[in-house]
N, C-alpha and C positions, 0 to 999 in steps of 0.2 A: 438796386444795384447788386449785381452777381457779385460772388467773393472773389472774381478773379478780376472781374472790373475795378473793386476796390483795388485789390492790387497794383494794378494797372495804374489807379491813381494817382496812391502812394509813391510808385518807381517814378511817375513823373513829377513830383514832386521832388525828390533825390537829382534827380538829371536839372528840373530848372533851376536848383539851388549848386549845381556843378555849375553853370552857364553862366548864372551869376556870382561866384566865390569858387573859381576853382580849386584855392589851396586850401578846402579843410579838409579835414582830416576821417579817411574811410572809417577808421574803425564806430566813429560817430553814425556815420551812413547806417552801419548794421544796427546798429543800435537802435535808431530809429526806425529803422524795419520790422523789427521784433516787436516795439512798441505799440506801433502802431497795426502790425497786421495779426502780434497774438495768436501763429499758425504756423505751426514748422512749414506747411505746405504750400502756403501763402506767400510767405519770407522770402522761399527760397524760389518762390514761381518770379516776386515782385525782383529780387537778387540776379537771378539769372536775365532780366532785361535790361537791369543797370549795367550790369556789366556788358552783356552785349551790345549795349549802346557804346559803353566809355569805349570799348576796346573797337570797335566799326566805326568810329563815329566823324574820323576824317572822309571815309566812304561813303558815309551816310550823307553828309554836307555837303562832298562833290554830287552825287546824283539827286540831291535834292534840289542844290542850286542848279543844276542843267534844267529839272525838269520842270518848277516852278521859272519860268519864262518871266524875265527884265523883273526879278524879283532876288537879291541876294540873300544869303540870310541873315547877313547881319542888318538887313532893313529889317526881318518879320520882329512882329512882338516875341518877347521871349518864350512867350508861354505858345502860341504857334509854331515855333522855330524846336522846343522841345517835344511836341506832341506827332511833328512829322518827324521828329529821329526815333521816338518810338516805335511810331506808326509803319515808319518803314522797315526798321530793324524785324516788328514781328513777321511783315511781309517777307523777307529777302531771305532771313536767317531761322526763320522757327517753321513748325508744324501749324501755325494758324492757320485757317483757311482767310484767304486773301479778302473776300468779303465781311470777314469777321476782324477781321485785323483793321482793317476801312471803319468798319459802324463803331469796334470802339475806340478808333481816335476819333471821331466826327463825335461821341458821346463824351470824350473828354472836351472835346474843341468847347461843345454848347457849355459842359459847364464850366470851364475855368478859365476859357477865351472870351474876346470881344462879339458883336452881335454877328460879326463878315466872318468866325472862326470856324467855322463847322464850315461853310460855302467853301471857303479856301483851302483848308485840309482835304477834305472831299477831293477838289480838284486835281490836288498834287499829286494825295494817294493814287489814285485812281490812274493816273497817266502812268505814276510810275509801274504800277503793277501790269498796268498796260504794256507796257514797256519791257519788264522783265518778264512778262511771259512770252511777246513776242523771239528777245532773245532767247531764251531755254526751251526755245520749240524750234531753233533752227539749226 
């Protein structure tokens, strides 16, 4: 695992434990970040996706449930339902490359999702980028 995949991990760990307990408390979050990634450059890579999820993430929910078809989110598993607000926050809102942003939520899907979570991630991702390149090319 790449040190930014790790990260990657970590931040969704932070986010699935927002989804489930929304009111603890940030300064906890950092804390744990530090702990666990040991890398000002890591931290603050893993830090800036947390936030850009918490602070997108009503955006993130509405084009995810558009794009995920007879599928809400509050049906997905939770750990599904956090891997495509990653997944798509790095798509929409950062410098990833769109196929890089794809392979590691489908590598987080395999390891921390059910056996359908990679299949299913994949899918979303994918439309949705699909989708936002269509619009940002017209």
């Amino acid at each position: 695992m790449s040190r930014r995949s790790r990260a990657r991990a970590i931040a969704l760990q932070v986010l699935f434990q927002d989804d489930l307990n929304p009111g603890h408390n940030p300064a906890e979050t950092d804390a744990f970040l530090q702990r666990r990634l040991r890398s000002g450059e890591l931290t603050e890579f893993a830090r800036s996706l947390v936030a850009g999820v918490r602070r997108n993430r009503q955006e993130l929910d509405a084009l995810l449930g558009k794009t995920a078809d007879n599928w809400g989110l509050e049906r997905m598993a939770a750990t599904d339902r956090n891997v495509l607000r990653l997944g798509a926050f790095e798509l929409l809102y950062t410098d990833t490359p769109g196929a890089v942003a794809i392979d590691e939520a489908i590598d987080l899907a395999k390891r921390y999702g059910s056996a359908h979570s990679s299949q299913f991630v994949n899918g979303i991702l994918d439309k949705l980028l699909s989708s936002h390149r269509r619009s940002t090319s017209t």
